[in-house]
RODO-2510 file (C-alpha; in nm, 4 decimals, decimal comma):
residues 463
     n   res          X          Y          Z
     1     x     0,0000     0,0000     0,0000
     2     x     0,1047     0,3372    -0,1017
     3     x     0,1589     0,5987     0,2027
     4     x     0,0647     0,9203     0,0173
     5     x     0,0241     1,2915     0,1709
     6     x    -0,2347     1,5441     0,0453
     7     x    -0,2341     1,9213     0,0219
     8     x    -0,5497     1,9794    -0,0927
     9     x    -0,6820     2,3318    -0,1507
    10     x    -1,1058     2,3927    -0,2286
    11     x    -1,1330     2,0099    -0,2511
    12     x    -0,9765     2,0022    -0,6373
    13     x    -0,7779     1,6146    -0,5388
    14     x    -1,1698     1,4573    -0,4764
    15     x    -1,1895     1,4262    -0,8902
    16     x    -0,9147     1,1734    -0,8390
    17     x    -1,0364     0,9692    -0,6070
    18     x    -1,0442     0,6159    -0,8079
    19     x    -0,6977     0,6970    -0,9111
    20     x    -0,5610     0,6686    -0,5633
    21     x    -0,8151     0,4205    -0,4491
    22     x    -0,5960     0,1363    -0,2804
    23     x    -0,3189     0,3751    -0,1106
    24     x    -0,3647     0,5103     0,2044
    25     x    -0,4136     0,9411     0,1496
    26     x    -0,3701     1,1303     0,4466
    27     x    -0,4822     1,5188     0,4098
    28     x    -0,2787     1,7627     0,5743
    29     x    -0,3777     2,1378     0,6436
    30     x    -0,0377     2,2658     0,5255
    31     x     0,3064     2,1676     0,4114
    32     x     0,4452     2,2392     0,7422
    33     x     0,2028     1,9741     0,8721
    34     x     0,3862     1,7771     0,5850
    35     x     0,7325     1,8209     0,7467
    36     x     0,5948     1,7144     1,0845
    37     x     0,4213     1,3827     0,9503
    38     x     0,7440     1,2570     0,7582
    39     x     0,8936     1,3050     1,1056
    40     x     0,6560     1,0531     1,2904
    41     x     0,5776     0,8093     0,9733
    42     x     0,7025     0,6654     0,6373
    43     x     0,5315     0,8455     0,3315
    44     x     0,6038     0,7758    -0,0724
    45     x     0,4392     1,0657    -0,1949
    46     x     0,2790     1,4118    -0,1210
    47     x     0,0780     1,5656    -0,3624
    48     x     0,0593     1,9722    -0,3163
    49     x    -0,1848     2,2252    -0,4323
    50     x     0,0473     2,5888    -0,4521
    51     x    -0,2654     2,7286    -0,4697
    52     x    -0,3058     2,6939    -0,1078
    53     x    -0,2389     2,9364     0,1059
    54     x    -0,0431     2,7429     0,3659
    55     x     0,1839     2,6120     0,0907
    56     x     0,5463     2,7367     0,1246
    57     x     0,7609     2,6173    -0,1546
    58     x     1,0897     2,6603     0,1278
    59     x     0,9226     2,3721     0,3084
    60     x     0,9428     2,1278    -0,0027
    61     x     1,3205     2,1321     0,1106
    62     x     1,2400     2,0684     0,5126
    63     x     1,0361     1,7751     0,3833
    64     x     1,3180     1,5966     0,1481
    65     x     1,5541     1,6474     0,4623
    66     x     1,3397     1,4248     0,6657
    67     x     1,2158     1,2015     0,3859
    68     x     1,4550     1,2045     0,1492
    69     x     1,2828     0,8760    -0,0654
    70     x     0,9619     1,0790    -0,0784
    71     x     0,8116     1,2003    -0,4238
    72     x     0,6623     1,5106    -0,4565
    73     x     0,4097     1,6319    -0,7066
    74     x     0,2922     2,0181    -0,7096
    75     x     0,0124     2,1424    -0,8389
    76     x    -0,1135     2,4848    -0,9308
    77     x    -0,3940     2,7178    -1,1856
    78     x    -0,1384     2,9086    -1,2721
    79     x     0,2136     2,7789    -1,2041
    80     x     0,5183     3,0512    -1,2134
    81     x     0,8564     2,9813    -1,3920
    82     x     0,9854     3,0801    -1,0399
    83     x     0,7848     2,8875    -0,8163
    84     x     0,8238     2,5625    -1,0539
    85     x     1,2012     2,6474    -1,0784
    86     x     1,2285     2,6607    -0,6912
    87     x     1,0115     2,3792    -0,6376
    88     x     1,2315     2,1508    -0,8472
    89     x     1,5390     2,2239    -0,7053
    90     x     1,3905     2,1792    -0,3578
    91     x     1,3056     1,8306    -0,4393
    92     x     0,9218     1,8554    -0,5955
    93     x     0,9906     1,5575    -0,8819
    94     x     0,7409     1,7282    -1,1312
    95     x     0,4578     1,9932    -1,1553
    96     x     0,1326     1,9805    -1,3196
    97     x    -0,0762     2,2828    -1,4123
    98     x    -0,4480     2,2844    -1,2852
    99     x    -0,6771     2,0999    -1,3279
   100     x    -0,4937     1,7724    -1,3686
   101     x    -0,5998     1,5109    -1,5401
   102     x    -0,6541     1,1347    -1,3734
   103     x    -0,3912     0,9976    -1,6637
   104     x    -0,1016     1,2747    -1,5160
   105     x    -0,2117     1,1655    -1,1333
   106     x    -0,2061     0,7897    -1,2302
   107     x     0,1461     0,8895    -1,4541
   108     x     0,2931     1,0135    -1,1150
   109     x     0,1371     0,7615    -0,8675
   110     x     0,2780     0,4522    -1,0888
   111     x     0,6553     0,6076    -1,0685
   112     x     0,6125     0,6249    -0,6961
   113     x     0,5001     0,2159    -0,6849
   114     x     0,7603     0,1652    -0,9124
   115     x     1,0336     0,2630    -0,7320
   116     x     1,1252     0,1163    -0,3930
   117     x     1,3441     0,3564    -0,2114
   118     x     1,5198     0,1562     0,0646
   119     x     1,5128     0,2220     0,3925
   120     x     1,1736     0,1485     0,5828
   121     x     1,2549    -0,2266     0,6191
   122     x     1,3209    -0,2818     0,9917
   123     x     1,6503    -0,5082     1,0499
   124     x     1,8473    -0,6561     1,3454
   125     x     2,2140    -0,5402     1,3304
   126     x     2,5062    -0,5927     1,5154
   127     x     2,7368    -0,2735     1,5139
   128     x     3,1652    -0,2947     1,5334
   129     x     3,3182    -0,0376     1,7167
   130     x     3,4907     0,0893     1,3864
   131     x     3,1136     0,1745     1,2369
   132     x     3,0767    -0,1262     1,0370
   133     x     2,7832    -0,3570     1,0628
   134     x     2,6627    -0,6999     1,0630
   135     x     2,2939    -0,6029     0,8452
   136     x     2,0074    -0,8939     0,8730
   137     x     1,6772    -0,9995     0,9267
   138     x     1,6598    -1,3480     0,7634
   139     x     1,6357    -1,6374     1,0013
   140     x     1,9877    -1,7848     0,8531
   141     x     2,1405    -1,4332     0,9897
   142     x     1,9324    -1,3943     1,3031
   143     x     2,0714    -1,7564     1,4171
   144     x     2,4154    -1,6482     1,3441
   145     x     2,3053    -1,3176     1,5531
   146     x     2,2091    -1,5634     1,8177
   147     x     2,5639    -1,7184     1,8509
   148     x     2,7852    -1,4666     1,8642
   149     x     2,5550    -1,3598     2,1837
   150     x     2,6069    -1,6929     2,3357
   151     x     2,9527    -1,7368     2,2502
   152     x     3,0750    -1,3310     2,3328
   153     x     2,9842    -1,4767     2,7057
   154     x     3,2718    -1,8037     2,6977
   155     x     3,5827    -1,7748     2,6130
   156     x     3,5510    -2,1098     2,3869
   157     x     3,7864    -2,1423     2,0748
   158     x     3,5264    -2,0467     1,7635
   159     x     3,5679    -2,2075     1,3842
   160     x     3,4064    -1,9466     1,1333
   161     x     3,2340    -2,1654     0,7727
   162     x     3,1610    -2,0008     0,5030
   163     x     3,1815    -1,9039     0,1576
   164     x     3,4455    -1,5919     0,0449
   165     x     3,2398    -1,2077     0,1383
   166     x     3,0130    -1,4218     0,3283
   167     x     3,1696    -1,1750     0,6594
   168     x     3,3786    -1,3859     0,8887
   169     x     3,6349    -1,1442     1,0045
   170     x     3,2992    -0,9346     1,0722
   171     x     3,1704    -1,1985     1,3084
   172     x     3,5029    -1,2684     1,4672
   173     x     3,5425    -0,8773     1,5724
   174     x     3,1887    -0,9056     1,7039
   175     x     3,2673    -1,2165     1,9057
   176     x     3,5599    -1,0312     2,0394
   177     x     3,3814    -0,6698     2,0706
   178     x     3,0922    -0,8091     2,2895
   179     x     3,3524    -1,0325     2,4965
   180     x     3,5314    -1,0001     2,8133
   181     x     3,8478    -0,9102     2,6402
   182     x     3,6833    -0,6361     2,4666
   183     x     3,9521    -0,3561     2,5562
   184     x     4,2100    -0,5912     2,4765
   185     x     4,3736    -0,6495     2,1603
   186     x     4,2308    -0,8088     1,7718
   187     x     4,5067    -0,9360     1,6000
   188     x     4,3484    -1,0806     1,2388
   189     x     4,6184    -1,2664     1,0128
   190     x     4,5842    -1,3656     0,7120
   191     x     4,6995    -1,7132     0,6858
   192     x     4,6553    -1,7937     0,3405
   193     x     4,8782    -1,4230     0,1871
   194     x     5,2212    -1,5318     0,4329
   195     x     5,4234    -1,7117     0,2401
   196     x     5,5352    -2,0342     0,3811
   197     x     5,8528    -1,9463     0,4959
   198     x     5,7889    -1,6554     0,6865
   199     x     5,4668    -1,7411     0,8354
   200     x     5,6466    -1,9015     1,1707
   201     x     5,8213    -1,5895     1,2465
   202     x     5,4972    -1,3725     1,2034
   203     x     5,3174    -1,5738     1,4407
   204     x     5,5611    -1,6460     1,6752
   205     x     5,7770    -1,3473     1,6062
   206     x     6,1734    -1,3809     1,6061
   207     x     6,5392    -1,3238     1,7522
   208     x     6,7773    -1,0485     1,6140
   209     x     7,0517    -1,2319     1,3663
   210     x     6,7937    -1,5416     1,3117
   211     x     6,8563    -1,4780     0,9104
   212     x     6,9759    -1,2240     0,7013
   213     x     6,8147    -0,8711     0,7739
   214     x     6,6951    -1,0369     1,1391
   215     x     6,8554    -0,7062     1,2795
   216     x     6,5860    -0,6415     1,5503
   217     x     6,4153    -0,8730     1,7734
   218     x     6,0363    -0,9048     1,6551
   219     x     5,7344    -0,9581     1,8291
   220     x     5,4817    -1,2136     1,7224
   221     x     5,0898    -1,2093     1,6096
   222     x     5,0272    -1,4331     1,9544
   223     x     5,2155    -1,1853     2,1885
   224     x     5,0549    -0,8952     2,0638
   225     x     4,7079    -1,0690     2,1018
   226     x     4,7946    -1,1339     2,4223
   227     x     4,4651    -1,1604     2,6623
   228     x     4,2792    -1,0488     2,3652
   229     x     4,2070    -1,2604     2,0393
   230     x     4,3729    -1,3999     1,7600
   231     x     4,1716    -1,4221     1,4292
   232     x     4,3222    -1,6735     1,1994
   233     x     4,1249    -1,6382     0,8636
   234     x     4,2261    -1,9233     0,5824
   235     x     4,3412    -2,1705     0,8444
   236     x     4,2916    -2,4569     0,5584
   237     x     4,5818    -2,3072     0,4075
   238     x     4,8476    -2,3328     0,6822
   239     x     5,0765    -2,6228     0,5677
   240     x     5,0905    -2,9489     0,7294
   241     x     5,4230    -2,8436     0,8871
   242     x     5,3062    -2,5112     1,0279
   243     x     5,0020    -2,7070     1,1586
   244     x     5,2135    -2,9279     1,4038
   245     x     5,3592    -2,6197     1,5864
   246     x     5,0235    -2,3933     1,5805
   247     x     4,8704    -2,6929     1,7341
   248     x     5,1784    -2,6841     1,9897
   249     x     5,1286    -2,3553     2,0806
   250     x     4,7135    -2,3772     2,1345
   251     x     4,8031    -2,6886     2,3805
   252     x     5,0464    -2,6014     2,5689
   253     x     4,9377    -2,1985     2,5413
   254     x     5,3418    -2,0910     2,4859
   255     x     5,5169    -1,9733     2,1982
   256     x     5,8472    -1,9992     2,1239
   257     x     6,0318    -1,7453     1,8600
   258     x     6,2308    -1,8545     1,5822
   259     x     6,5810    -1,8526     1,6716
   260     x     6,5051    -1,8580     2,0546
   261     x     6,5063    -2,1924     2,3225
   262     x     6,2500    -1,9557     2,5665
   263     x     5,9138    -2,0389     2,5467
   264     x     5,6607    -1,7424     2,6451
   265     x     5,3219    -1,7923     2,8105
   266     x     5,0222    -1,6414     2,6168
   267     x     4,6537    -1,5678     2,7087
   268     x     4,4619    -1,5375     2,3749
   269     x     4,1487    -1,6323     2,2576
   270     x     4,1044    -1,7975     1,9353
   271     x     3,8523    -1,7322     1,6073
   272     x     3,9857    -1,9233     1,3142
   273     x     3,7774    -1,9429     0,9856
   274     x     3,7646    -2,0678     0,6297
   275     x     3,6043    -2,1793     0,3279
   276     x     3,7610    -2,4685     0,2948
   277     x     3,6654    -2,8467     0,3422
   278     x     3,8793    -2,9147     0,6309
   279     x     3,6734    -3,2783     0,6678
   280     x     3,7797    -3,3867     0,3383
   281     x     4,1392    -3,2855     0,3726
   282     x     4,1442    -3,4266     0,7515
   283     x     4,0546    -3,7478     0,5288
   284     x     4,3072    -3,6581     0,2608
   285     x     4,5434    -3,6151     0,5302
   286     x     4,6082    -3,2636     0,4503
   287     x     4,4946    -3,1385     0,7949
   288     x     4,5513    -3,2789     1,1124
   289     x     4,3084    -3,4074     1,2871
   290     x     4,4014    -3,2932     1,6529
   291     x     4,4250    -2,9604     1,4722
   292     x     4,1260    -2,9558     1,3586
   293     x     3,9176    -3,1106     1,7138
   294     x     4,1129    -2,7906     1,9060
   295     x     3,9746    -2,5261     1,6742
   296     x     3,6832    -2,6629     1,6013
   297     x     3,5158    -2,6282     1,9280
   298     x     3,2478    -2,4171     1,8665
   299     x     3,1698    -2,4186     1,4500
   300     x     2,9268    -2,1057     1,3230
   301     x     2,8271    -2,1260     0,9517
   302     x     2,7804    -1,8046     0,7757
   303     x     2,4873    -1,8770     0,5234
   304     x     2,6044    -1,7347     0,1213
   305     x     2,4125    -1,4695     0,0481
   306     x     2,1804    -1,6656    -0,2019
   307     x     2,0422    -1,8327     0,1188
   308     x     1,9435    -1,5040     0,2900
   309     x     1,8274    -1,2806    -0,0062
   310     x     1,5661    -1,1483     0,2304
   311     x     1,8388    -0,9623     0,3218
   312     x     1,9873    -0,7855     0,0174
   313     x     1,7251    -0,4881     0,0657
   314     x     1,8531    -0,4196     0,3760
   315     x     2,2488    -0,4738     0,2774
   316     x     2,1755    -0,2575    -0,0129
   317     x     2,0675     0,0341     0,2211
   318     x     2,3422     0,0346     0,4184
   319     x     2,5621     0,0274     0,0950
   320     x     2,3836     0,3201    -0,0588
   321     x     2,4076     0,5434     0,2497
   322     x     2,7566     0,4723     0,2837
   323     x     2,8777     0,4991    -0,1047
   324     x     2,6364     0,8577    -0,0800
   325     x     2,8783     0,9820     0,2262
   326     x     3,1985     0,8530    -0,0298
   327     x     3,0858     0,9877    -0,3269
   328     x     2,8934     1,3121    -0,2392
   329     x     2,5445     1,1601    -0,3759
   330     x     2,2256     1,1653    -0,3082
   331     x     2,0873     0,8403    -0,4650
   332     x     1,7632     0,6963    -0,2426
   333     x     1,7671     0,3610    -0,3601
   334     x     1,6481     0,0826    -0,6008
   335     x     1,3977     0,0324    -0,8133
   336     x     1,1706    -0,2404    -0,7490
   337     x     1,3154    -0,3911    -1,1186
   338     x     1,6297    -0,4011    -0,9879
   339     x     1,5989    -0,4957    -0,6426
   340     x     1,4240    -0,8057    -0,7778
   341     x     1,7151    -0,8658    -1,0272
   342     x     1,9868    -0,8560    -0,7155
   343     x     1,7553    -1,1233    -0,5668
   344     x     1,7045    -1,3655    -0,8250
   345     x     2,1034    -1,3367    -0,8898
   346     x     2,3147    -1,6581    -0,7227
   347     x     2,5869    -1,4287    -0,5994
   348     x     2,8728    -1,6443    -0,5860
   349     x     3,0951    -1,3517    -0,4417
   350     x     2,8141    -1,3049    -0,1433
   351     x     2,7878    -0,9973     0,0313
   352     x     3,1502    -0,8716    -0,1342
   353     x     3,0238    -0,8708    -0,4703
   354     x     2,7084    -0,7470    -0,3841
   355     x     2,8863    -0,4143    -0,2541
   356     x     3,0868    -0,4143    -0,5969
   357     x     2,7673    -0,4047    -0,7804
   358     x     2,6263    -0,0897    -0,5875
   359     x     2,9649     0,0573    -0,6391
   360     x     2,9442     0,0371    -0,9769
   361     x     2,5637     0,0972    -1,0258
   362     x     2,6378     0,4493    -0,8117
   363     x     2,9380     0,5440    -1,0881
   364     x     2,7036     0,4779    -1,3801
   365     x     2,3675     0,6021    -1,2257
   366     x     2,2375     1,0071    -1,2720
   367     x     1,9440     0,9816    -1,1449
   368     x     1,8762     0,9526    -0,7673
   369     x     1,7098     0,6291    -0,7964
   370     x     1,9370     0,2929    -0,9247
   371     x     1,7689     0,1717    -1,2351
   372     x     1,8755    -0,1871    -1,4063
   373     x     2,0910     0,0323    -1,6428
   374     x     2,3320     0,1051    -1,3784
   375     x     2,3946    -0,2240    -1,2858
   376     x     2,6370    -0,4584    -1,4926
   377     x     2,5356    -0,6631    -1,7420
   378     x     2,6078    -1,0097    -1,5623
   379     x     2,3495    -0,9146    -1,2981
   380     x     2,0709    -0,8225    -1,5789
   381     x     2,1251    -1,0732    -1,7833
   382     x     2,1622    -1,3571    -1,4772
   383     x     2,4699    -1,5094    -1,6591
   384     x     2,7564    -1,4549    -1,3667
   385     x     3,0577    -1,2334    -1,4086
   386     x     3,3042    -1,5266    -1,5906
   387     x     3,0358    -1,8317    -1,6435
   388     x     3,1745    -2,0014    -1,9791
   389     x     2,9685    -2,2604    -2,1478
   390     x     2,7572    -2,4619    -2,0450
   391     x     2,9105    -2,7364    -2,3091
   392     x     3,2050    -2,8971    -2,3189
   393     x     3,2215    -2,7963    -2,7258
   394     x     3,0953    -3,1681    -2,8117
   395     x     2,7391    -3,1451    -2,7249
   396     x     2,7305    -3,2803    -2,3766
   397     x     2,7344    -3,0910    -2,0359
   398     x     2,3591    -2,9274    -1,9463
   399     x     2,0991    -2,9409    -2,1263
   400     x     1,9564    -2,5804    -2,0828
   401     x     1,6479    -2,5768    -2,3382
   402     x     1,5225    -2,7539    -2,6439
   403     x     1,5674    -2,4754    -2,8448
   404     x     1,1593    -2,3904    -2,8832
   405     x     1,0692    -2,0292    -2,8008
   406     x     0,8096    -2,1379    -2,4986
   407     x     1,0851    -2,3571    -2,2922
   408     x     1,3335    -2,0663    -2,3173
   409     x     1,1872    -1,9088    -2,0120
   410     x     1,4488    -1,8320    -1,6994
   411     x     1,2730    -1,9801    -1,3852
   412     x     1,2428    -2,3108    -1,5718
   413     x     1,5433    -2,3106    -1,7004
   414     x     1,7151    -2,1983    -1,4171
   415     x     1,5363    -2,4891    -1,2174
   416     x     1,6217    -2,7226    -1,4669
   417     x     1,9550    -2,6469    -1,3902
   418     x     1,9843    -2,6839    -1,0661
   419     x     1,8821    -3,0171    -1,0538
   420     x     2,1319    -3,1353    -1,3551
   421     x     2,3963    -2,9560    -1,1347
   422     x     2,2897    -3,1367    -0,8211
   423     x     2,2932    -3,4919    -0,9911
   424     x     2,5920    -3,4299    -1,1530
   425     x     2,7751    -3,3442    -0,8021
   426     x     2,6086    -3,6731    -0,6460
   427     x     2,7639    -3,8784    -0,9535
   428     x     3,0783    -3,6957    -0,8902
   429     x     3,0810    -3,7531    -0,5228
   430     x     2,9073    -4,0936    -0,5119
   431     x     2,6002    -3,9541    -0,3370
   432     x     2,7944    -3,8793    -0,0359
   433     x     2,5521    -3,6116     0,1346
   434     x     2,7893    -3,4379     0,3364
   435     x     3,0897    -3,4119     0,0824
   436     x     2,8671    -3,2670    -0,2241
   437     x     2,7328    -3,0232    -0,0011
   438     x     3,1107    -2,9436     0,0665
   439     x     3,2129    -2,9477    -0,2246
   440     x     2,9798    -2,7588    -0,4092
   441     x     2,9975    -2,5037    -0,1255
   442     x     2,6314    -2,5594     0,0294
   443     x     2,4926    -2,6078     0,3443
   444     x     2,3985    -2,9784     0,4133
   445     x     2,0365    -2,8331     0,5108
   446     x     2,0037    -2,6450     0,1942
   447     x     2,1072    -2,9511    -0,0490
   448     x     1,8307    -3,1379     0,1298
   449     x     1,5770    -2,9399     0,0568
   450     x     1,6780    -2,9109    -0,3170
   451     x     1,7394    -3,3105    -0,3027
   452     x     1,2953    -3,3121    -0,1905
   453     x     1,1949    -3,0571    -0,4452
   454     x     1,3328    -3,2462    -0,7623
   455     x     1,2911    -3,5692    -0,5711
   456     x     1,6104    -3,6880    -0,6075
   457     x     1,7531    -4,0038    -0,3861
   458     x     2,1159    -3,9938    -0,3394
   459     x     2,1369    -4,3712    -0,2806
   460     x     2,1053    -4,4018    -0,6981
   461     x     2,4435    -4,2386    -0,6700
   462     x     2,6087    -4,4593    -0,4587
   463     x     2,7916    -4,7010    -0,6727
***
């Protein structure tokens, strides 16, 4: 339902009546009453008759300041060049001359359910002290919400899953920021961009004249985490080597710096995370096991963003007011065209990519609303960023359509699909549950469910 505002002056609006007939019109007395009403609630439009004598074209400006999504139609017998010029620039998105005719009211009521400006959507959020947010309201995000309350009163050792931009250095800094060791340190370290040789020595730090250019005595990531916490994102990626003396340190809660014999006590806490399979390569053997059991103590999964697009409205608020502070703009939001095509997209870089796209969408946009021009052509057209084909050249791989004009229609084919992807992962992985849903990077619960809607039994699989 339409929230719309009325200025009405010698009851000219009643003629269009039908027109607005399924939005809720509230009349107001005078556009300061306006102002005040965008204050207390959420309106789309307000409609103003200049002929009125308690309409001030200054407060067009007040109201935009409050309401800055609202559109605003004047109205007037005999509209001057100034008062439309001022009008405009003060945020009125068009002007009609009296009397108006039901096709110009409908014109202007059907941009205003067209576009969705962003922003009245209530959602939970869990703030960082640097400003940055955690944005949801889906349940996949509100149980995630739900841990890091639980676990920010232990001190238990965490393991972060999920996909890459799916947020786990987010969660971890919440973890921390809501903990006990709050005004202690957050050391984050990258596992996966040290380069095998010198990874040791930035964990454990080193001795002066260890190797060549040793010529100060460093400290470690672990001592300056001391009694505060140690993220360790890609943890997958820490060779087997490395993993013997991280697990040595955790156990015995000492660290010992290259080219010293002294071993130094340390009181840390410990978030690691990853998107890797570390069951498989336990199996494989590329992960030890004990490893794995002491960091794996308390698992959260972060859900792709795919599995919580209930959430991309809100995500894409947030986004917008903060790429409007960056680039000087004024852009209100999405329109409803494009908020849908951000939804239906799979988003294989999760919330990362999705703050790419509004990036981009906010250098191509003029207008202050982001139409499915602005965003790149991969999101429009639902194809990916890099997808090749579909074929392997010699006629086999999916089989998208027949080629007739009434199958090549996206929700079937996109369903159709699926469920060739799905059965060829089973095949693949031998209709082992738990390693397709790996290895195709979904949640176990969310394989399931696709497994009951194309009624697919993994046991054909297993052979």
């Amino acid at each position: 339902m339409t929230n719309i505002m009325v200025l009405d002056f010698e009851g000219s609006f009643e003629e269009h009546l039908d027109i607005v007939r399924g939005s809720k019109v509230s009349y107001v007395k005078s556009t300061l009453e306006m102002y005040e009403l965008c204050q207390e609630d959420c309106y789309e439009a307000a409609i103003i008759d200049f002929d009125h004598p308690l309409a001030h074209v200054d407060s067009v400006e007040k109201i935009k300041s409050v309401a800055p999504g609202i559109h605003i139609l004047g109205l007037s017998t005999i509209p001057d060049v100034q008062l439309i010029v001022k009008a405009v620039q003060s945020g009125a998105g068009d002007f009609i001359a009296k009397p108006a005719s039901n096709e110009e009211i409908k014109s202007f009521l059907d941009i205003v359910r067209r576009t969705k400006v962003l922003g009245t959507s209530p959602h939970a959020t869990i703030t960082l002290r640097d400003g940055r947010p955690i944005i949801g309201n889906s349940n996949p995000i509100r149980q995630v919400f739900t841990l890091i309350e639980r676990l920010s009163k232990v001190d238990t050792t965490v393991l972060i899953r999920g996909e890459s931009g799916t947020g786990k250095e987010l969660v971890a800094q919440a973890l921390h920021n809501n903990s006990s060791r709050k005004d202690q340190p957050f050391v984050a370290v990258n596992c996966g961009a040290i380069p095998e040789n010198l990874i040791e020595s930035e964990l454990f730090g080193f001795e002066r004249g260890t190797f060549t250019g040793a010529d100060r005595r460093k400290v470690g990531k672990f001592q300056f985490a001391n009694r505060g916490t140690i993220f360790l994102d890609e943890i997958g990626d820490v060779s087997p080597q490395m993993q013997v003396k991280l697990l040595r340190a955790l156990q015995e809660k000492k660290v010992t710096p290259v080219g010293s014999h002294e071993e130094i006590p340390i009181d840390v806490r410990v978030i690691s995370a990853t998107n890797k399979p570390l069951e498989t390569m336990v199996k494989e053997e590329t992960f030890r096991s004990d490893l794995y059991y002491r960091l794996n103590v308390m698992p959260i999964h972060l859900p792709p963003l795919r599995d919580r697009t209930d959430d991309i409205e809100a995500l894409c608020q947030f986004m917008i007011e903060k790429f409007n502070h960056l680039h000087s703009r004024s852009i209100q939001g999405l329109s409803i065209e494009s908020l849908d095509l951000l939804r239906s997209y799979s988003w294989p870089g999760n919330v990362r990519e999705l703050e790419n796209v509004i990036e981009h969408a906010f250098i191509i946009e003029s207008t202050q609303t982001i139409h499915r021009e602005a965003l790149p052509h991969y999101i429009v057209d639902q194809t990916g960023p890099d997808m090749g084909s579909q074929s392997n050249g010699e006629g086999e791989g999916f089989p998208l359509f027949s080629g007739k004009q009434d199958d090549l229609k996206y929700p079937m084919l996109k369903e159709q699909f699926e469920k060739e992807f799905i059965k060829t992962a089973l095949k693949t992985y031998r209709g082992r549950i738990n390693l397709t849903a790996e290895q195709t990077q979904m949640t176990k619960v969310t394989l399931l469910r696709k497994l009951e809607k194309y009624d697919i039994n993994p046991k054909d699989f297993q052979h």
